[in-house]
C-alpha positions in Angstrom: -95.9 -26.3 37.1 -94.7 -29.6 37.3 -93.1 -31.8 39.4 -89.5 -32.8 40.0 -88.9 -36.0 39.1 -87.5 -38.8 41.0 -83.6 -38.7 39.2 -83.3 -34.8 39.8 -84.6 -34.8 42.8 -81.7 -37.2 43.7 -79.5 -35.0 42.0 -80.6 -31.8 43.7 -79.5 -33.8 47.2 -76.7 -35.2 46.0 -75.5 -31.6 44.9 -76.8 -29.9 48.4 -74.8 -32.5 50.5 -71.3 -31.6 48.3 -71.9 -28.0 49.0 -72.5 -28.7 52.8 -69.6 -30.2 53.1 -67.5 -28.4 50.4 -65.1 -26.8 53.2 -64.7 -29.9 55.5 -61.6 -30.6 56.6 -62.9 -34.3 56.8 -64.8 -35.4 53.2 -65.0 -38.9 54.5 -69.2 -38.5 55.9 -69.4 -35.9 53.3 -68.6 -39.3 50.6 -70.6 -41.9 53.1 -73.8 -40.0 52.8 -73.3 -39.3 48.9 -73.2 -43.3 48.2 -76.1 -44.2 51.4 -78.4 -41.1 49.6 -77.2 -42.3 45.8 -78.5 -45.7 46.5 -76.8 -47.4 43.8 -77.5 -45.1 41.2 -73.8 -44.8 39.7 -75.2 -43.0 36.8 -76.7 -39.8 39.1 -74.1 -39.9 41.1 -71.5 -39.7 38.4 -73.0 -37.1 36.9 -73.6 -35.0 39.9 -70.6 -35.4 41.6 -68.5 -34.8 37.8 -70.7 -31.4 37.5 -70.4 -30.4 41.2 -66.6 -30.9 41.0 -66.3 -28.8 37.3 -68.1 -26.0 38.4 -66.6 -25.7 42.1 -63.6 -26.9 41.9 -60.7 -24.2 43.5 -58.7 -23.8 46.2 -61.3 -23.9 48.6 -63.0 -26.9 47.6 -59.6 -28.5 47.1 -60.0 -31.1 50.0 -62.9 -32.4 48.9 -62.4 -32.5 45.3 -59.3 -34.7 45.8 -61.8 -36.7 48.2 -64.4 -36.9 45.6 -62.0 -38.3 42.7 -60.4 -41.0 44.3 -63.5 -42.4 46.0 -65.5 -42.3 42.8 -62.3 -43.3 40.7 -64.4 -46.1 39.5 -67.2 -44.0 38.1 -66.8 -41.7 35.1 -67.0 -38.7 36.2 -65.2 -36.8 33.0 -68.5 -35.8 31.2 -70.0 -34.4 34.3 -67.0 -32.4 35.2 -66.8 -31.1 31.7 -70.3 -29.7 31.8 -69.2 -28.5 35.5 -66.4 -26.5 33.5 -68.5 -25.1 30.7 -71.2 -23.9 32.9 -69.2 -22.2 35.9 -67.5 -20.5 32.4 -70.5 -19.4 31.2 -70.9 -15.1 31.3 -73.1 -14.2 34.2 -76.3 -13.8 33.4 -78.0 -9.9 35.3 -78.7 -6.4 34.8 -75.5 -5.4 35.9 -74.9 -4.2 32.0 -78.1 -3.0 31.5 -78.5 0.4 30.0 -81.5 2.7 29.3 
């Protein structure tokens, strides 16, 4: 097995601190941490925030999606959120339709 590397680990805590915070009524730490944990690294960050927002985006999530786009408005966040949209449109992958 090997090990995670250094970029998707980053992206793994970028993603966990977005779905800690995905029902705060106040995004603002939930945005401070992304860019303290992110580092600089537009590129992860774009891409994880862009996915995060694509697949969870409803109206439970709605505070801090709104949150998320204007304070990464600078970053392009379209390619990430369409591979958000794709995947949380994927079929669910189980046994539920198994049949002997």
């Amino acid at each position: 097995m090997s090990a995670l590397t250094p970029d998707k680990a980053l992206e793994i805590q970028l993603s966990a601190i977005m779905a800690r915070g995905q029902f705060a009524n106040e995004p603002a730490p939930v945005i401070d941490e992304l860019r303290a944990v992110a580092k600089g690294r537009a590129d992860i960050l774009a891409s994880a925030v862009g996915r995060w927002i694509g697949f969870y985006e409803d109206k439970h999530t709605r505070i801090l999606v709104e949150a998320l786009r204007l304070a990464f408005d600078d970053l392009d966040l379209a390619p990430g959120i369409a591979l958000g949209v794709e995947r949380r449109n994927r079929p669910v992958h189980g046994t539920h339709d198994f049949q002997r």
